[in-house]
N, CA, C and O atoms as a GROMACS GRO file, in nm:
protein
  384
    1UNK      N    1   0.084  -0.119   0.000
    1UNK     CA    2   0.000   0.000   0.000
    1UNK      C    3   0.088   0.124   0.000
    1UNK      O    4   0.188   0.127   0.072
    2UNK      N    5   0.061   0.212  -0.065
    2UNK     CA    6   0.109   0.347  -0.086
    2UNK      C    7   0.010   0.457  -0.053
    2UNK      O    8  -0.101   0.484  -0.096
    3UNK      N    9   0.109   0.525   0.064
    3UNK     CA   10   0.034   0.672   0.135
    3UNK      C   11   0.071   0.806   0.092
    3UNK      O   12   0.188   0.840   0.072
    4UNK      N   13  -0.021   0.874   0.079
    4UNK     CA   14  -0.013   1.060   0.028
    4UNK      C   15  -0.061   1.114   0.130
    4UNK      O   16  -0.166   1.099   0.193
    5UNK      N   17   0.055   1.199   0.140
    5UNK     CA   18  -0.002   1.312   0.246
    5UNK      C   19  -0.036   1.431   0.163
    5UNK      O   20   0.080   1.470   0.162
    6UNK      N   21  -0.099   1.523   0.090
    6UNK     CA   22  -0.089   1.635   0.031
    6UNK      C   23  -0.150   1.755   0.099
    6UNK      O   24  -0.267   1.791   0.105
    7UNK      N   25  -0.052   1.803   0.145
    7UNK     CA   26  -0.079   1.918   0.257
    7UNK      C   27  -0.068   2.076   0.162
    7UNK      O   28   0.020   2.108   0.082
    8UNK      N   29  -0.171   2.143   0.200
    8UNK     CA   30  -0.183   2.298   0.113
    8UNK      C   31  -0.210   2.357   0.251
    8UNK      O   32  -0.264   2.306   0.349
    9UNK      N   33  -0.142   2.518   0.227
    9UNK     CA   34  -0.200   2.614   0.322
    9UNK      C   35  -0.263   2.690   0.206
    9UNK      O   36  -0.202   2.729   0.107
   10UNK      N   37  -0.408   2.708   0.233
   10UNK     CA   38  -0.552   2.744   0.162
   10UNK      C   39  -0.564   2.897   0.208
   10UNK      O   40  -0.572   2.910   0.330
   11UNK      N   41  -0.567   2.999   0.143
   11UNK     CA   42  -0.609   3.118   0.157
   11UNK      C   43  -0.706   3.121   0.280
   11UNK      O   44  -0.801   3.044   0.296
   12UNK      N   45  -0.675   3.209   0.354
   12UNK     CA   46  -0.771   3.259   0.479
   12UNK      C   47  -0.890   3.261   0.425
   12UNK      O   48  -0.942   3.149   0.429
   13UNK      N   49  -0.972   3.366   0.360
   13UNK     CA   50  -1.099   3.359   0.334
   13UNK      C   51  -1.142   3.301   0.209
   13UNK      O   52  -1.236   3.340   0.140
   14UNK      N   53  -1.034   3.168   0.180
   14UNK     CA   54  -1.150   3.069   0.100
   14UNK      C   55  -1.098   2.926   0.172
   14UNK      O   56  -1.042   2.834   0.112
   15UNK      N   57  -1.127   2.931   0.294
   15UNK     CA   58  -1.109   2.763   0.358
   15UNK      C   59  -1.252   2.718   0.347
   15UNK      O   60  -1.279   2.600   0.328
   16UNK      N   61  -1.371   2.835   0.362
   16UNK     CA   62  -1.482   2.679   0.383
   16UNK      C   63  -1.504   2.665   0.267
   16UNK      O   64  -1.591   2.578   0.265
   17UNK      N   65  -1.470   2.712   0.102
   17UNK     CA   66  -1.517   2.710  -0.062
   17UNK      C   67  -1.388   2.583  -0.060
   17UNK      O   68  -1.414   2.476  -0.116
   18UNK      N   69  -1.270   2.599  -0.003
   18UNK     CA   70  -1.184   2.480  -0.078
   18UNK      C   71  -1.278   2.368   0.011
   18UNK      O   72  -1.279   2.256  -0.040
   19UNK      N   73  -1.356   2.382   0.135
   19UNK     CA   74  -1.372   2.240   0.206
   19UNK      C   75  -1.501   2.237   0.093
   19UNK      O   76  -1.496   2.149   0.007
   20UNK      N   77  -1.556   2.282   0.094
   20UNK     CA   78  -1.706   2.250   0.008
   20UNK      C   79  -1.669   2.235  -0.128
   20UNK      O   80  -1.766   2.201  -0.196
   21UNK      N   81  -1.544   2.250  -0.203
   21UNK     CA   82  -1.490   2.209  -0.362
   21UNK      C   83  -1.460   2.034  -0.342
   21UNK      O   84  -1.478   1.946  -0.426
   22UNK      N   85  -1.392   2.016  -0.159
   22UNK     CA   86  -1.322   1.912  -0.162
   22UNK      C   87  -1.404   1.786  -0.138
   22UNK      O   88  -1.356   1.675  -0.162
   23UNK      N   89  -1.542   1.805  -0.083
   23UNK     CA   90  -1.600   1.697  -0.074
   23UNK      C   91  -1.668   1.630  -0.171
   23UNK      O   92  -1.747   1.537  -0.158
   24UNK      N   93  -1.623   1.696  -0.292
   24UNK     CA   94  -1.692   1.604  -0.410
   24UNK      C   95  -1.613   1.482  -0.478
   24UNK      O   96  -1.652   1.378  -0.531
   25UNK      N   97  -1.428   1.562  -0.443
   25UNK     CA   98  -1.309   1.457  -0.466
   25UNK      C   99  -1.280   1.345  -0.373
   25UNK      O  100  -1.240   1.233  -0.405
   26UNK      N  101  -1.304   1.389  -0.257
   26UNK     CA  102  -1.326   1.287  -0.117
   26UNK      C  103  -1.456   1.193  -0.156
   26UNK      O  104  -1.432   1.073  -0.147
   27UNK      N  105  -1.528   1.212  -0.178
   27UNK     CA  106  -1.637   1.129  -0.188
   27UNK      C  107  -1.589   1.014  -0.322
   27UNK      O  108  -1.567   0.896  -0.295
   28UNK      N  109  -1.578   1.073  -0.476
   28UNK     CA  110  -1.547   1.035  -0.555
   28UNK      C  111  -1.412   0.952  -0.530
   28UNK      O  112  -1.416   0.836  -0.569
   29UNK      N  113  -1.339   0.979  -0.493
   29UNK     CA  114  -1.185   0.917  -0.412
   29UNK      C  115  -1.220   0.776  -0.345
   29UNK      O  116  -1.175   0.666  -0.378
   30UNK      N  117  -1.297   0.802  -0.258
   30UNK     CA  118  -1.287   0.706  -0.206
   30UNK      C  119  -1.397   0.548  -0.245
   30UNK      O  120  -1.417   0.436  -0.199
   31UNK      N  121  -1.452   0.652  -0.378
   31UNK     CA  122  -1.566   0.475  -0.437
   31UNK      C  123  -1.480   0.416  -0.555
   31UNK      O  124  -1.521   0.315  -0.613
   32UNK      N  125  -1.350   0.480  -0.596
   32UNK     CA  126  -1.248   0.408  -0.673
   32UNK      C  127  -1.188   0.237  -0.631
   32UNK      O  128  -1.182   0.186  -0.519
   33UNK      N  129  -1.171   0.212  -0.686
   33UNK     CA  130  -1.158   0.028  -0.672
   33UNK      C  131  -1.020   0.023  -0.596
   33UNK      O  132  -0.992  -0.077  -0.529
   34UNK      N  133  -0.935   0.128  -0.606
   34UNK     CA  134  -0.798   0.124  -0.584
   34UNK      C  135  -0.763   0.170  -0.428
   34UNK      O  136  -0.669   0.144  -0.354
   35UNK      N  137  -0.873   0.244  -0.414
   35UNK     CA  138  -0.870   0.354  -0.250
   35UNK      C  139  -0.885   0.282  -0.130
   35UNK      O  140  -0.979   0.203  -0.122
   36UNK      N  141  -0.822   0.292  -0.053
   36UNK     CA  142  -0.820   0.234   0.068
   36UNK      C  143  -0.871   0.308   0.187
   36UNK      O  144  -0.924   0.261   0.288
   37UNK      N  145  -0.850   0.407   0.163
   37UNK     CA  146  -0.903   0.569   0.233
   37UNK      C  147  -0.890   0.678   0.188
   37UNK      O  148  -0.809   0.694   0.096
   38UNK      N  149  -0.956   0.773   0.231
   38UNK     CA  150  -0.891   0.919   0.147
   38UNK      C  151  -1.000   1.060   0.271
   38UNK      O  152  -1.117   1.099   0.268
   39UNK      N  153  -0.928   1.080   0.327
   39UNK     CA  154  -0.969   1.204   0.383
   39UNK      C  155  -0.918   1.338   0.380
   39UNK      O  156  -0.807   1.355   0.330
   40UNK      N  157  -0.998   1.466   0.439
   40UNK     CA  158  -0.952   1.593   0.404
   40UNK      C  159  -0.924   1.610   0.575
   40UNK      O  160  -1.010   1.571   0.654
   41UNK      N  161  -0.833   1.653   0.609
   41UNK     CA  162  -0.813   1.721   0.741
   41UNK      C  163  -0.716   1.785   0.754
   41UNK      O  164  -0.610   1.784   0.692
   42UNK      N  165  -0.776   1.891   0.903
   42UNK     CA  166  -0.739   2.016   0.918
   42UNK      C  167  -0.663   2.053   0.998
   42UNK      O  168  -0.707   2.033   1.111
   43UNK      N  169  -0.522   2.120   0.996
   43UNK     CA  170  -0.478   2.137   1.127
   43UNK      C  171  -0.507   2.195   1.233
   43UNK      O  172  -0.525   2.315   1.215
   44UNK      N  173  -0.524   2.154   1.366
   44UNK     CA  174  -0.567   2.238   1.469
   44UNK      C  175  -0.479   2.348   1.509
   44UNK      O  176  -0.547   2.437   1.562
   45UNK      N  177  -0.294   2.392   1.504
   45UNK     CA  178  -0.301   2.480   1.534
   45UNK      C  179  -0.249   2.583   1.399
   45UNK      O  180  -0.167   2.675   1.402
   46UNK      N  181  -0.332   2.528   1.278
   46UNK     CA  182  -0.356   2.633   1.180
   46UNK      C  183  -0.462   2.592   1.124
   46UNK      O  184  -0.464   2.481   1.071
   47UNK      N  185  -0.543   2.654   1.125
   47UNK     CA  186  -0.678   2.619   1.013
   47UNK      C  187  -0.658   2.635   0.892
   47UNK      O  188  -0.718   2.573   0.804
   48UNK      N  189  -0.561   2.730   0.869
   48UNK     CA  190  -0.562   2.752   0.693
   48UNK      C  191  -0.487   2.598   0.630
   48UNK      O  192  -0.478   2.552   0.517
   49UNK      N  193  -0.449   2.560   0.741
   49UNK     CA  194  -0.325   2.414   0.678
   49UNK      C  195  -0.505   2.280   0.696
   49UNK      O  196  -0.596   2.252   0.773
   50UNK      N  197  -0.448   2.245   0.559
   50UNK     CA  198  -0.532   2.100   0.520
   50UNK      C  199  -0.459   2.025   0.453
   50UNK      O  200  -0.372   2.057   0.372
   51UNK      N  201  -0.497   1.909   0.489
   51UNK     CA  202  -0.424   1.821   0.403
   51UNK      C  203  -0.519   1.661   0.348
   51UNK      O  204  -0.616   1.626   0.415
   52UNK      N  205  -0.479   1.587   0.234
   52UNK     CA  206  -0.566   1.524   0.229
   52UNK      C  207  -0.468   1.407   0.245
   52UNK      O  208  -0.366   1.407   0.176
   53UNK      N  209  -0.492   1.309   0.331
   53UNK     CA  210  -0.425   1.169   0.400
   53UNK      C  211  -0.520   1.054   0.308
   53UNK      O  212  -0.643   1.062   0.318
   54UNK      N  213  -0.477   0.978   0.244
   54UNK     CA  214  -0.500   0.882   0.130
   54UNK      C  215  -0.420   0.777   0.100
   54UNK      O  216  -0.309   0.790   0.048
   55UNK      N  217  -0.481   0.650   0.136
   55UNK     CA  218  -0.426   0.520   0.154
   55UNK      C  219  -0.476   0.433  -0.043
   55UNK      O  220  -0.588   0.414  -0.090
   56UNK      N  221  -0.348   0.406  -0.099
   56UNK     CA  222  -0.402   0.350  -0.192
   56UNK      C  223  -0.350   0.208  -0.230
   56UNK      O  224  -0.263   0.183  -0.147
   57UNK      N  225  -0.362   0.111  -0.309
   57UNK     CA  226  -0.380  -0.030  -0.321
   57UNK      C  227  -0.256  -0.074  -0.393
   57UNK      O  228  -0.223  -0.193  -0.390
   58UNK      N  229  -0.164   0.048  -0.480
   58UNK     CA  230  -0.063   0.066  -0.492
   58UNK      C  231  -0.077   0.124  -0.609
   58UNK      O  232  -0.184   0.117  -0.670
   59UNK      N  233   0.061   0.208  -0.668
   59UNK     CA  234   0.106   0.286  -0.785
   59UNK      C  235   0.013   0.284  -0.898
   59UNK      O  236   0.012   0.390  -0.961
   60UNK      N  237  -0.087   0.170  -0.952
   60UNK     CA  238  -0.112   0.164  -1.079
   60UNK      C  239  -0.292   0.249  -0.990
   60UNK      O  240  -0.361   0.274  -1.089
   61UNK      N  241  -0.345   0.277  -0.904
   61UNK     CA  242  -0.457   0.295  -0.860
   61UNK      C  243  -0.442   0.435  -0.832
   61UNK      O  244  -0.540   0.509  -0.829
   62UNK      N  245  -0.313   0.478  -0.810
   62UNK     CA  246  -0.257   0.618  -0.795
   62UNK      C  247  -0.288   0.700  -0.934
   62UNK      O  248  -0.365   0.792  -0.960
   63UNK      N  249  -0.198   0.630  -1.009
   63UNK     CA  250  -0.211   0.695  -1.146
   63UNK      C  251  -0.352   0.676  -1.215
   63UNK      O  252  -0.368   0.776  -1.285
   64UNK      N  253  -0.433   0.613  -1.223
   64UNK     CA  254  -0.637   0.554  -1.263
   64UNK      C  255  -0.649   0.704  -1.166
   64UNK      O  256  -0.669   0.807  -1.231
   65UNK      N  257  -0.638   0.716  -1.035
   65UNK     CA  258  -0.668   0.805  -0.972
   65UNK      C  259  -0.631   0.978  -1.052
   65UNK      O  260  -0.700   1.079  -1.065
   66UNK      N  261  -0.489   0.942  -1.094
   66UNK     CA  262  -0.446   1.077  -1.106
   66UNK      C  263  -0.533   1.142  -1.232
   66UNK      O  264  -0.564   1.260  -1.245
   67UNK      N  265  -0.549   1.080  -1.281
   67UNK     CA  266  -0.616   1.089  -1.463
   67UNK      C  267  -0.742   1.083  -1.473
   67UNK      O  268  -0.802   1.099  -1.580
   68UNK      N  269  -0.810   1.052  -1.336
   68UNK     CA  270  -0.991   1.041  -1.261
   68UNK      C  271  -1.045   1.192  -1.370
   68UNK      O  272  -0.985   1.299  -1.378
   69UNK      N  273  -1.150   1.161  -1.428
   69UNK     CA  274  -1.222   1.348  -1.430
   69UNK      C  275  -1.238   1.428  -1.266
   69UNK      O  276  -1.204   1.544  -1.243
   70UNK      N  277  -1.276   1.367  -1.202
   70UNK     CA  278  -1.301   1.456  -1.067
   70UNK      C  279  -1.204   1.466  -1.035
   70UNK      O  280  -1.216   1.580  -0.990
   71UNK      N  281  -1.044   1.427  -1.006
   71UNK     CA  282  -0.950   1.460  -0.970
   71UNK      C  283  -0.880   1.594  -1.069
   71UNK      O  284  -0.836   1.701  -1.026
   72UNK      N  285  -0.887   1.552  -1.201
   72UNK     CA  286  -0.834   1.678  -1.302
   72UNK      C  287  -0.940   1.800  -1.295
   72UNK      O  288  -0.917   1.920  -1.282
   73UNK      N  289  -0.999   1.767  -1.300
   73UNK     CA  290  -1.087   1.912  -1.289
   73UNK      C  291  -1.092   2.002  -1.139
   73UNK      O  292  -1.096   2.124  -1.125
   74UNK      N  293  -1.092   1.882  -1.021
   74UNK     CA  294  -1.112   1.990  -0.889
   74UNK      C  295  -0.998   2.018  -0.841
   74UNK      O  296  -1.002   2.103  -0.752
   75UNK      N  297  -0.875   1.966  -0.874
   75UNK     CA  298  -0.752   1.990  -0.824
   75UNK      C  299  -0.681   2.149  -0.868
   75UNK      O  300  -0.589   2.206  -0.809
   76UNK      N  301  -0.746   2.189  -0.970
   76UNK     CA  302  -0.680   2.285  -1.005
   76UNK      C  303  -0.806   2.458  -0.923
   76UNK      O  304  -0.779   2.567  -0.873
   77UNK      N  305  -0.910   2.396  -0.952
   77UNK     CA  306  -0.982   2.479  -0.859
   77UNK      C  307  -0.978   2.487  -0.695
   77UNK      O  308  -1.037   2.574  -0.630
   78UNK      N  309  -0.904   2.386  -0.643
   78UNK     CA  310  -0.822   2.342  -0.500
   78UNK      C  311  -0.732   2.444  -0.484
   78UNK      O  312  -0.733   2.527  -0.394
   79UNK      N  313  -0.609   2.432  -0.624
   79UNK     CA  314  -0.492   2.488  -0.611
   79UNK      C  315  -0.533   2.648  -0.591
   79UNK      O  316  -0.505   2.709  -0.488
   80UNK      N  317  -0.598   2.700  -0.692
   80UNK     CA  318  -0.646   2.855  -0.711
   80UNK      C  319  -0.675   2.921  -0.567
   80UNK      O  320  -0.644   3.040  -0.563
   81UNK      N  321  -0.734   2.864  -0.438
   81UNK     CA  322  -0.778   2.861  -0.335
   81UNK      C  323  -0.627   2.899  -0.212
   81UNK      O  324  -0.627   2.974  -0.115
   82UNK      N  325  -0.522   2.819  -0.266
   82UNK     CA  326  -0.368   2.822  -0.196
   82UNK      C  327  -0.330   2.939  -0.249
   82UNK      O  328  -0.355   3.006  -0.349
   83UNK      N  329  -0.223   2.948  -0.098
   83UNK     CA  330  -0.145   2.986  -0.076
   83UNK      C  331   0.022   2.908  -0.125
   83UNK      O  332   0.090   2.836  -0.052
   84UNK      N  333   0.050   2.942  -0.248
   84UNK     CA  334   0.186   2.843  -0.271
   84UNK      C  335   0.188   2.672  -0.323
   84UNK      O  336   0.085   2.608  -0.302
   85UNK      N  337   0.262   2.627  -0.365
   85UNK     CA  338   0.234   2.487  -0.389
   85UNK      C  339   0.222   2.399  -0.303
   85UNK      O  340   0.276   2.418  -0.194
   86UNK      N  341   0.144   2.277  -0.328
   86UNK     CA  342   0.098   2.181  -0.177
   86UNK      C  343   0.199   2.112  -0.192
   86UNK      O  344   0.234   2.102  -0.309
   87UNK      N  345   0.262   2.060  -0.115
   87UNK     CA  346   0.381   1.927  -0.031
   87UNK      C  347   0.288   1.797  -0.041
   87UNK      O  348   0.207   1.755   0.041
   88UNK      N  349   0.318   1.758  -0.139
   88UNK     CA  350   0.277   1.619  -0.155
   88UNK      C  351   0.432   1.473  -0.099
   88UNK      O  352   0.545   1.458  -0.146
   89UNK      N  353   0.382   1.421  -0.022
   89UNK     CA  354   0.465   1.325   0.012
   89UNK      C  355   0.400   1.202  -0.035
   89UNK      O  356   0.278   1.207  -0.045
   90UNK      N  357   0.463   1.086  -0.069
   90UNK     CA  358   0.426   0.903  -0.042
   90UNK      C  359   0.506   0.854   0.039
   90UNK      O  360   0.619   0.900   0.056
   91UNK      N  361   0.441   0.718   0.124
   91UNK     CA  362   0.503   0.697   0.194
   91UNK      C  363   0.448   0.543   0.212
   91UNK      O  364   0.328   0.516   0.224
   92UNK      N  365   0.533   0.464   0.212
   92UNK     CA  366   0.487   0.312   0.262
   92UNK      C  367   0.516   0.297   0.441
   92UNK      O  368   0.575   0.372   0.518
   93UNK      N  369   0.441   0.157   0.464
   93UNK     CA  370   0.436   0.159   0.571
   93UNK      C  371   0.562   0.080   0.627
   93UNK      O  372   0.601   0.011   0.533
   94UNK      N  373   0.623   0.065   0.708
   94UNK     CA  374   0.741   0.027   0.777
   94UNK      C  375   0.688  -0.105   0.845
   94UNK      O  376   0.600  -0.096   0.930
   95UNK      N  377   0.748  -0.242   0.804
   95UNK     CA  378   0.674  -0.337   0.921
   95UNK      C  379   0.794  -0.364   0.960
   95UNK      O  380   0.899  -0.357   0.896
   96UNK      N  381   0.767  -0.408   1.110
   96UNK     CA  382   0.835  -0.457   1.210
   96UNK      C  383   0.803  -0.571   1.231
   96UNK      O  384   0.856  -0.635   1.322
   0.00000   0.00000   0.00000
């Protein structure tokens, strides 16, 4: 499994338009065959910081994902909303 963190700091007075843009990609995100999870959350000691935490089934469900219509179309109306480019990380899980 492969994890995304994609963290944006969102313009002060458009955090509740990016949360109300984002629940259509969250929703859509997560009925993909590939998704394991996919949420939007907020930092508590910044509100303007969100990030979306997204568990996927691996690389080839990432990319189906990346090329989604609801992902190409709301991501860029997401971005318009920031402050600067988002910090996208992946990350697998570590077993012990």
């Amino acid at each position: 499994m492969i994890k995304i963190v994609g963290k944006m700091k969102v313009a002060a007075d458009k955090v509740d338009a990016f949360k109300d843009a984002a629940a259509e990609i969250v929703a859509k995100s997560r009925a993909e065959e590939g998704n394991v999870s996919y949420s939007l959350n907020q930092s508590i000691d910044d509100p303007q910081t969100l990030a979306f935490i997204e568990v996927w089934k691996d690389q080839e469900a990432i990319s189906i994902h990346n090329a989604s219509e609801h992902f190409t179309r709301i991501l860029p109306i997401l971005g318009g909303m920031c402050e600067g480019a988002p910090e996208i990380t992946l990350y697998t899980e570590v077993a012990f």
